[in-house]
C-alpha positions as a Markdown table, in Angstrom:
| # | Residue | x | y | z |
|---|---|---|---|---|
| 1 | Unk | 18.3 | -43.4 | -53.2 |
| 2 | Unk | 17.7 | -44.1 | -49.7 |
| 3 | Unk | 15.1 | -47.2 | -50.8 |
| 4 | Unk | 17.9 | -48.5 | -52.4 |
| 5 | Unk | 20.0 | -48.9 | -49.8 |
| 6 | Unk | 18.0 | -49.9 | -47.5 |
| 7 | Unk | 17.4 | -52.6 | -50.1 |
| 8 | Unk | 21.0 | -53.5 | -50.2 |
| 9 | Unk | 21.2 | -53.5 | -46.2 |
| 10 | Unk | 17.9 | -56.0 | -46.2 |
| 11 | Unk | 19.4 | -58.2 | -49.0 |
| 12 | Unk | 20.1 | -61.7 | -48.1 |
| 13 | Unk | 22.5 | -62.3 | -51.2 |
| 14 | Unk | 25.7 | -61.5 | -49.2 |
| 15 | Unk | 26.8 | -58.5 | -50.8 |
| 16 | Unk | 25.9 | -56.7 | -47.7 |
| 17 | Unk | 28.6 | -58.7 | -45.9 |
| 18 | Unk | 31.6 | -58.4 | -48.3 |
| 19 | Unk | 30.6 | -54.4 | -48.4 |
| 20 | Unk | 30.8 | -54.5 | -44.6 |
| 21 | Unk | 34.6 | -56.8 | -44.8 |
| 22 | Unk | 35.9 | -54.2 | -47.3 |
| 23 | Unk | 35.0 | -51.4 | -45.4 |
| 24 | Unk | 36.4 | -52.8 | -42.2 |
| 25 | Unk | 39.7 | -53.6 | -43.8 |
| 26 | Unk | 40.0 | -49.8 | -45.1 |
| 27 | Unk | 39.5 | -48.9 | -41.7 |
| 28 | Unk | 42.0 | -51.4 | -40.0 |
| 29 | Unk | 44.5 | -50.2 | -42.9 |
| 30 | Unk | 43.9 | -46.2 | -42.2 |
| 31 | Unk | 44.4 | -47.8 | -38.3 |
| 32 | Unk | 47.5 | -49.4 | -38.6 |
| 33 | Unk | 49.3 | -46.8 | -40.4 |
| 34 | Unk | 48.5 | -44.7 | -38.4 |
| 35 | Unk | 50.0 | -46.4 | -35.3 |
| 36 | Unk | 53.0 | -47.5 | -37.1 |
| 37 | Unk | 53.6 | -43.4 | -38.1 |
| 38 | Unk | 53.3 | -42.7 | -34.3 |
| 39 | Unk | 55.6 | -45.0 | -32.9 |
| 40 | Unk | 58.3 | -43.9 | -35.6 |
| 41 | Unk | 57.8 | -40.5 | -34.4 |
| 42 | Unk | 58.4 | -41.2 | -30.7 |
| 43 | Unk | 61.7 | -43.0 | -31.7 |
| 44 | Unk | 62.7 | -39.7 | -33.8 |
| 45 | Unk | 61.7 | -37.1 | -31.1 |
| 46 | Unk | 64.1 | -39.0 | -28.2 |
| 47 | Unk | 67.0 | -39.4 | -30.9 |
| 48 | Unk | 66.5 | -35.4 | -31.8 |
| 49 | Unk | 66.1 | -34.6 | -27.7 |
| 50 | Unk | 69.7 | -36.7 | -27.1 |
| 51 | Unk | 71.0 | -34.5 | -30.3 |
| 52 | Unk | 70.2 | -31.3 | -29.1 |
| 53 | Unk | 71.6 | -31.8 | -25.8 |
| 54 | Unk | 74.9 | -33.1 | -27.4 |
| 55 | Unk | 74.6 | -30.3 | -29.6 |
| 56 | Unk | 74.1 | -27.8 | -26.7 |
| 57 | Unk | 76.9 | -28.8 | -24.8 |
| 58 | Unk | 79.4 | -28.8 | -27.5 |
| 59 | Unk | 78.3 | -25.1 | -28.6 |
| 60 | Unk | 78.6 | -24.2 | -24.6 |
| 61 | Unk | 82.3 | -25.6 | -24.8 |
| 62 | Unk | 82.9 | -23.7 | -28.1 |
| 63 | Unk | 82.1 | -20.4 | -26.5 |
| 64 | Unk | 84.3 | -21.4 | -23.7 |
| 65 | Unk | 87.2 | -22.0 | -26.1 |
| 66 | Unk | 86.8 | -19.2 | -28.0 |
| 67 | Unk | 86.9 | -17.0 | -24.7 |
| 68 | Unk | 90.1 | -17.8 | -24.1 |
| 69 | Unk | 91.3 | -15.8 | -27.4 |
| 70 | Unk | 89.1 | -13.0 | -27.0 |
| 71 | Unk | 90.9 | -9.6 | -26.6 |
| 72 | Unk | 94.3 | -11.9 | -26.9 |
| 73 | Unk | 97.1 | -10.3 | -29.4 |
| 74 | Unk | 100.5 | -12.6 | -29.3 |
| 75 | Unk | 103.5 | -11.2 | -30.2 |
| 76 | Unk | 107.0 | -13.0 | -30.9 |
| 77 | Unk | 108.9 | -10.0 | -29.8 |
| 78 | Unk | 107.5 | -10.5 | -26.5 |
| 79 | Unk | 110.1 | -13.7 | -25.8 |
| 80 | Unk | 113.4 | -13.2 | -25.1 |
| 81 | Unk | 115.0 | -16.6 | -25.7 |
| 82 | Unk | 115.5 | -17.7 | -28.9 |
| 83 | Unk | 117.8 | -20.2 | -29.8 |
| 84 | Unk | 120.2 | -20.0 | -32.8 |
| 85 | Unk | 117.8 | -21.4 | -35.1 |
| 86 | Unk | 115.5 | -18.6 | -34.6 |
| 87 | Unk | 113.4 | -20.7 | -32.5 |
| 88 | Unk | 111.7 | -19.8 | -29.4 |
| 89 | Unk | 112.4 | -21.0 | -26.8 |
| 90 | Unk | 110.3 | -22.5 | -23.0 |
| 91 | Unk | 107.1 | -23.7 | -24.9 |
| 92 | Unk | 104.7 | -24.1 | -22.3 |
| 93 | Unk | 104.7 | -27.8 | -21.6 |
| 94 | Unk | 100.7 | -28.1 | -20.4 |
| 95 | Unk | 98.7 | -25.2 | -21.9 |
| 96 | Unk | 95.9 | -24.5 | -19.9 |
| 97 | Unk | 93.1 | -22.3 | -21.2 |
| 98 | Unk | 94.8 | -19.2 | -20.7 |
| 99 | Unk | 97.9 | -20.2 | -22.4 |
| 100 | Unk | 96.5 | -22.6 | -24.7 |
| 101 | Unk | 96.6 | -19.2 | -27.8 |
| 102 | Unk | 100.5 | -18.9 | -26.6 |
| 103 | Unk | 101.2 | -22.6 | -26.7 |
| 104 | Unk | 99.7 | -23.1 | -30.5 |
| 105 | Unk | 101.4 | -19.5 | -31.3 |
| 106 | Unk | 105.1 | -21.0 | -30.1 |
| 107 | Unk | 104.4 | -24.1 | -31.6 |
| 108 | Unk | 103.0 | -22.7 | -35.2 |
| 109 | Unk | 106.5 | -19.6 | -35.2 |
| 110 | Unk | 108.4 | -22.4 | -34.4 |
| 111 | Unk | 107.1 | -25.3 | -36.8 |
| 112 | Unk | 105.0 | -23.9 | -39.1 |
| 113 | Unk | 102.0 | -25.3 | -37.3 |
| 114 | Unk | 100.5 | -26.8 | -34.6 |
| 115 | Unk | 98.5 | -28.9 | -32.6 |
| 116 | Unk | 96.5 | -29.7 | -29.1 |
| 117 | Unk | 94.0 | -32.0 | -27.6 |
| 118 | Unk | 92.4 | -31.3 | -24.8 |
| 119 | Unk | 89.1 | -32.1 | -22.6 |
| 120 | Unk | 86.4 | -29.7 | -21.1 |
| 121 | Unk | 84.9 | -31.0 | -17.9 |
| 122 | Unk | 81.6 | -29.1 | -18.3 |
| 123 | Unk | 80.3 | -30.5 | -14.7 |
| 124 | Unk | 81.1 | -33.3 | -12.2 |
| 125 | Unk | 79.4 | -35.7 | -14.7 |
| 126 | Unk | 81.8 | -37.3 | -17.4 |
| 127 | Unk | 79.5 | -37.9 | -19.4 |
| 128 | Unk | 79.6 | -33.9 | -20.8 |
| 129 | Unk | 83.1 | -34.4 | -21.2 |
| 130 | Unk | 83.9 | -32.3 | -24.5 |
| 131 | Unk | 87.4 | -33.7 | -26.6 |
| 132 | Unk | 88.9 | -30.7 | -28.8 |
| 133 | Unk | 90.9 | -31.4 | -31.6 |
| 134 | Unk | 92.9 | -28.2 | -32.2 |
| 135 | Unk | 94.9 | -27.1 | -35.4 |
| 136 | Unk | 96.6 | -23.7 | -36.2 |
| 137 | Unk | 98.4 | -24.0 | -39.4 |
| 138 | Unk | 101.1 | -21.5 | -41.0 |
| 139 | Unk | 98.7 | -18.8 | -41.2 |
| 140 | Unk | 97.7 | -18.7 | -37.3 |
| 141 | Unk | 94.3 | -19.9 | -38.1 |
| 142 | Unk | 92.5 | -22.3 | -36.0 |
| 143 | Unk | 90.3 | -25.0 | -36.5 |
| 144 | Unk | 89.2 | -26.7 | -33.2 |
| 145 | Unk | 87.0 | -29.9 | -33.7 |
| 146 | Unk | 84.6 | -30.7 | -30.7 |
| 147 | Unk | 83.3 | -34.2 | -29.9 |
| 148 | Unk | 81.6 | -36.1 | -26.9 |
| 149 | Unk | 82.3 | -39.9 | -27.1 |
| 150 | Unk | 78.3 | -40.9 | -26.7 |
| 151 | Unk | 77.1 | -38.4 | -29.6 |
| 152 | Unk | 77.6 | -38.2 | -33.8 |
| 153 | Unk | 77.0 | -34.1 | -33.1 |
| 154 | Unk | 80.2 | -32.2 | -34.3 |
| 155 | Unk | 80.8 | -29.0 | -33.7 |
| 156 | Unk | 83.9 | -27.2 | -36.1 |
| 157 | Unk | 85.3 | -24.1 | -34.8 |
| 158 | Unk | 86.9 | -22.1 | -37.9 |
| 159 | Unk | 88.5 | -18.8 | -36.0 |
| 160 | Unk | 91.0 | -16.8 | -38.9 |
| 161 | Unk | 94.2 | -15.5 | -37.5 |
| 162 | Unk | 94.8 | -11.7 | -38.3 |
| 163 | Unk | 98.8 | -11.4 | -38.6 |
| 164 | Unk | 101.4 | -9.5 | -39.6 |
| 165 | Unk | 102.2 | -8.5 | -42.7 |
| 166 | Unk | 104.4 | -11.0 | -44.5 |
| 167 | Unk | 105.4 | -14.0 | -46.3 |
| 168 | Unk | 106.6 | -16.7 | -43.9 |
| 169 | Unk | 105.2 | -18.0 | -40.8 |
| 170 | Unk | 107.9 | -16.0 | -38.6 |
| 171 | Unk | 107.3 | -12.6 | -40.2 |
| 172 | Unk | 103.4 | -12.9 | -39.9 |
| 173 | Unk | 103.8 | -14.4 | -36.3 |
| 174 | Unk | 105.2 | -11.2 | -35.3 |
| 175 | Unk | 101.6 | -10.1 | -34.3 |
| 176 | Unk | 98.6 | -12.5 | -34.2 |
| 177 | Unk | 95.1 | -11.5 | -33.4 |
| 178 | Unk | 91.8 | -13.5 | -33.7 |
| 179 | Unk | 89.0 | -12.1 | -35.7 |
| 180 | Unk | 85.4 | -13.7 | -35.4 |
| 181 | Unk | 84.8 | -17.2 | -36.0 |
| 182 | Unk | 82.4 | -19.4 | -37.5 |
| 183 | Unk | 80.8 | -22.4 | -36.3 |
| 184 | Unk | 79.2 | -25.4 | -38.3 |
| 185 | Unk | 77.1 | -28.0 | -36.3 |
| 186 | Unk | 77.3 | -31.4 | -38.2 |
């Protein structure tokens, strides 16, 4: 075996110089694929590094929303104006974080449902800047949508409302709770 190939490397017919081509382009094939699979990496681990941050920073903000309703029971009877429609009255105009479950409550009794934007300012930097999209429908449930305007992260906030027993909106907003939420990350 090994005559023979010594045979082929000493041959002067030029087979010795195609075999040596061929086996050259197999390795500047395996080469290039190789490189070409490495830079799309690099280019996949910053785009997941920028993701995860978003993604971190919109779940921080969820926690911080969903503080605010922790321990928090609302109760209609608690208001003493109502107007003649049955309405409450003195909705808080700007809802802060501690009144924001008050605001959506007055809003949903009153309505039938409700709804709030608002911003977290995570840190001096805008650029953390979290927009909430917040829904409570006739049920007292919320669903709170957050965003960053840099990012395609979502987070979707899904916290059920535990009411009062009843058939309309006013009956079962005599007592509102919270019970535990769940989160998707899109």
């Amino acid at each position: 075996m090994n005559k023979q190939i010594l045979k082929k490397i000493k041959s002067e017919s030029g087979a010795s110089l195609v075999l040596a081509i061929l086996v050259f382009l197999i390795c500047a094939l395996v080469g290039s694929t190789i490189l070409a699979a490495a830079t799309a990496s690099s280019g996949t681990l910053t785009t997941t590094s920028k993701n995860d941050k978003s993604t971190y920073t919109l779940i921080s903000a969820e926690k911080l929303f969903v503080q605010s309703f922790d321990n928090k029971i609302w109760k209609a009877g608690d208001y003493s104006k109502i107007d003649s429609a049955g309405k409450i009255e003195d909705v808080p105009s700007l809802p802060t974080m501690n009144n924001l479950y008050q605001y959506l409550c007055v809003c949903t009794y009153n309505d039938g449902s409700a709804s709030y934007s608002l911003i977290y300012t995570l840190n001096d930097d805008a650029s953390t800047n979290v927009n909430v999209a917040v829904t409570m429908d006739d049920t007292y449930s919320i669903n709170a949508v957050f965003t960053q305007t840099d990012s395609s992260r979502t987070v979707v906030l899904n916290l059920p409302g535990a009411t009062a027993t009843g058939t309309t909106t006013r009956t079962m907003g005599a007592s509102v709770g919270w019970s535990n939420p769940s989160v998707t990350v899109k």
